[in-house]
C-alpha positions in Angstrom: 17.3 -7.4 0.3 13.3 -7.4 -0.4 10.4 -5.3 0.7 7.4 -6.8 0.9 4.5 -4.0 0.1 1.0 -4.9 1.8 -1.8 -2.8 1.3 -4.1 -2.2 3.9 -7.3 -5.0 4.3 -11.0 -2.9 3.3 -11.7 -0.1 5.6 -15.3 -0.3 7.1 -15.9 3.3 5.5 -15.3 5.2 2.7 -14.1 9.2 2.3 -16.6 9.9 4.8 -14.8 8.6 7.2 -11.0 10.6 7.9 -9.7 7.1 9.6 -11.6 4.1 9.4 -10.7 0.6 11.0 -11.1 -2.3 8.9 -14.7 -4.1 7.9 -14.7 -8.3 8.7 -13.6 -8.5 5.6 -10.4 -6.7 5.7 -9.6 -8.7 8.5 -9.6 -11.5 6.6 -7.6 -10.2 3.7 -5.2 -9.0 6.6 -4.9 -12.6 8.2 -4.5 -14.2 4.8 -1.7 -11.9 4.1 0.0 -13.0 7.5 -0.5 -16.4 6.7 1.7 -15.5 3.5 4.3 -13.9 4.6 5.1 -15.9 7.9 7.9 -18.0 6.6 9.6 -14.7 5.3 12.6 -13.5 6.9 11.5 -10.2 7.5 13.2 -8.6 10.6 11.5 -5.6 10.3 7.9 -4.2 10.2 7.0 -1.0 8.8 3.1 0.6 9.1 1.4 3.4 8.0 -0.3 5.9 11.3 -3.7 5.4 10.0 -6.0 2.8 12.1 -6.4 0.3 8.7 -3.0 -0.2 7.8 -2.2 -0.6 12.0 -5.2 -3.2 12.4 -4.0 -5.2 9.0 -0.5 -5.3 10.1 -1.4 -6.6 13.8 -1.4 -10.4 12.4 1.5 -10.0 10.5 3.0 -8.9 13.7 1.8 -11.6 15.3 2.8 -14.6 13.0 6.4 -13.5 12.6 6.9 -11.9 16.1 7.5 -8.3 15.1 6.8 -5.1 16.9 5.3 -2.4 14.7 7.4 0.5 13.2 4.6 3.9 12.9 6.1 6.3 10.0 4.3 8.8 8.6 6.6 8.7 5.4 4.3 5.5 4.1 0.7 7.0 5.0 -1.6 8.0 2.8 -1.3 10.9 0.1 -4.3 12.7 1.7 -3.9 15.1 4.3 -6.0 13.2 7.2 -7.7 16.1 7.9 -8.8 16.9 4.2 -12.7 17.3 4.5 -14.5 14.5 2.9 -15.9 16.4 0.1 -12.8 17.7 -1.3 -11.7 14.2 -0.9 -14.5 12.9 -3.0 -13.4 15.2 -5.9 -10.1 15.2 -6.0 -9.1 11.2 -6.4 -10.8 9.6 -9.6 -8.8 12.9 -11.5 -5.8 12.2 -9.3 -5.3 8.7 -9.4 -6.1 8.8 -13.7 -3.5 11.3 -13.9 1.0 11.4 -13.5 3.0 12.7 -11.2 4.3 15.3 -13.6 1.1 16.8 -13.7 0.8 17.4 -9.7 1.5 20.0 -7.7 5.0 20.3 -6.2 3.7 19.3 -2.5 2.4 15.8 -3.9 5.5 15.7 -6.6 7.8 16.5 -3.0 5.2 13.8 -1.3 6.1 11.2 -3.8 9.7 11.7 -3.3 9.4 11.4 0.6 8.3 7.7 0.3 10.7 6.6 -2.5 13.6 8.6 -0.1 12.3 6.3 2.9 12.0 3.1 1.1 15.2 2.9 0.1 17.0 4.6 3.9 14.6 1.4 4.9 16.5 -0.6 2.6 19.8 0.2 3.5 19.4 0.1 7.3 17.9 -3.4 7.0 20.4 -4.8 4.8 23.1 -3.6 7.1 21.1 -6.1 9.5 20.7 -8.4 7.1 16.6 -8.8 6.7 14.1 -7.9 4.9 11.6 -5.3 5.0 7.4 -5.4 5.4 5.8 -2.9 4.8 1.7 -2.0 5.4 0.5 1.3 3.4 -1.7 2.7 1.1 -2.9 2.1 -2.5 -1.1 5.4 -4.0 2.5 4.9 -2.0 2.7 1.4 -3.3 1.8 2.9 -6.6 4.7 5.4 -5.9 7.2 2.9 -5.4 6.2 0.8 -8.9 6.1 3.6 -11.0 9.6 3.9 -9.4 10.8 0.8 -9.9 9.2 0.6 -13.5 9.7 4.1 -14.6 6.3 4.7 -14.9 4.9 7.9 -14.5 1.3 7.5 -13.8 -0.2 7.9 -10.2 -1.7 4.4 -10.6 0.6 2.0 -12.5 -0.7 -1.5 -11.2 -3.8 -2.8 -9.7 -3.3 -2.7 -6.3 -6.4 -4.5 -4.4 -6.9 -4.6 -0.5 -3.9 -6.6 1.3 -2.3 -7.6 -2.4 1.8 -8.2 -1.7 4.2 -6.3 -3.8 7.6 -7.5 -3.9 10.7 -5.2 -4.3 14.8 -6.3 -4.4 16.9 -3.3 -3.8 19.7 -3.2 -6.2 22.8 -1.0 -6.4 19.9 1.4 -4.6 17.6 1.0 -6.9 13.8 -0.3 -6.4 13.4 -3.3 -8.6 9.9 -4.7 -9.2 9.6 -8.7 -8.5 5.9 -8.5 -8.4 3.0 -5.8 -8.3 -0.1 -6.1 -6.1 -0.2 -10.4 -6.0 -3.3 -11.4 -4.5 -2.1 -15.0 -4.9 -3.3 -15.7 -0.9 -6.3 -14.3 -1.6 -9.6 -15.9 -2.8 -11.7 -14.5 -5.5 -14.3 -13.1 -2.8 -11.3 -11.5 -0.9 -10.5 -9.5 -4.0 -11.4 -5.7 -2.9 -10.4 -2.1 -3.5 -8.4 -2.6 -6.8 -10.0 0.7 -8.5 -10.0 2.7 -5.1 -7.3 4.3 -2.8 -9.9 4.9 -0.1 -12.5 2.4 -0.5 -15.0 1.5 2.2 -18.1 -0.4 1.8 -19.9 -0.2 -1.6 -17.4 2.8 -2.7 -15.5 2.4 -6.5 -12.9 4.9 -7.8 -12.1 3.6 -11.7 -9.0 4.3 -12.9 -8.7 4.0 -16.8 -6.0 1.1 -17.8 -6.5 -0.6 -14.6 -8.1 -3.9 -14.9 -9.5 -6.0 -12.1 -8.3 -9.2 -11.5 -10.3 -12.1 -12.5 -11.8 -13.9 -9.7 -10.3 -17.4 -8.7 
């Protein structure tokens, strides 16, 4: 069986802002992504909490018919409540960095997602379809460094509503494809050097090149 990993569309605020919605933009990232992934078989739909991920996924739901699945286990990294500031500090050094290095609580973080990706994988094949899921730049992240056995926070560009494909295998994570923004035109290309980007906000992360614009 596949998951299908969708990133969240562009927030309409940055750090500042604990839970943002999406900007115009992001909708149209989010739309394009439904688009994409309508003749899927997915039988199952999978979203972050957090108001972005639940406003991208709400055409996805609406092109293949599926009602929305809330778990905590793919939300973002950040505590929501985190003040701003701390925020601000914290995620260039984070996302440059590997999981190694963290603390246990984000090491134990890290484990929770890859844990529920592949329960996720195991239910749905029992069903027999496949999995979307609508998160956050660093859990996709999580799950390629998994399937790659790469260690860094950020292993792969990862822009705004990008599709990363998994098989599960012998209950492994296999990569297909990381962050494709294939769906996407080169003006919809957002976010790829940020995990909480909002309007005019860029976090580089060495290695990490951005796509080229189509």
């Amino acid at each position: 069986m596949t998951i299908y990993l969708v990133r969240h569309g562009l927030a309409a605020a940055g750090v500042a802002d604990l839970d943002p919605g999406l900007a115009e933009l992001g909708h149209e990232q989010a739309r394009a992504a439904a688009i994409v992934l309508k003749p899927l078989r997915a039988a199952r739909l999978v979203v972050s909490p957090l108001r972005r991920t639940r406003e991208t996924a709400e055409p996805i739901a609406q092109a293949l018919g599926l009602n929305p699945e809330i778990r905590d286990e793919v939300a973002e990294v950040f505590d929501p409540e985190m003040p701003a500031a701390e925020r601000s500090a914290m995620i260039g050094p984070f996302m440059a960095g590997k999981w190694a290095d963290q603390p246990e609580v984000l090491r134990t973080w890290r484990q929770r997602v890859v844990d529920t990706l592949l329960e996720m994988a195991r239910q749905s094949a029992a069903s027999g379809g496949d999995v979307i899921v609508v998160s956050h730049y660093i859990a996709i992240g999580v799950a390629i460094g998994e399937a790659t056995g790469d260690d860094r926070v950020v292993p792969a560009p990862i822009a705004n509503c990008s599709i990363t494909t998994l098989d599960v295998a012998d209950g492994r994570l296999v990569l297909a494809e990381a962050g494709s923004t294939a769906h996407l035109s080169g003006a919809q290309i957002t976010g790829v050097h940020s995990a909480t980007l909002g309007s005019g906000e860029k976090t580089t992360v060495p290695g990490i090149p951005t796509p080229p614009e189509r």
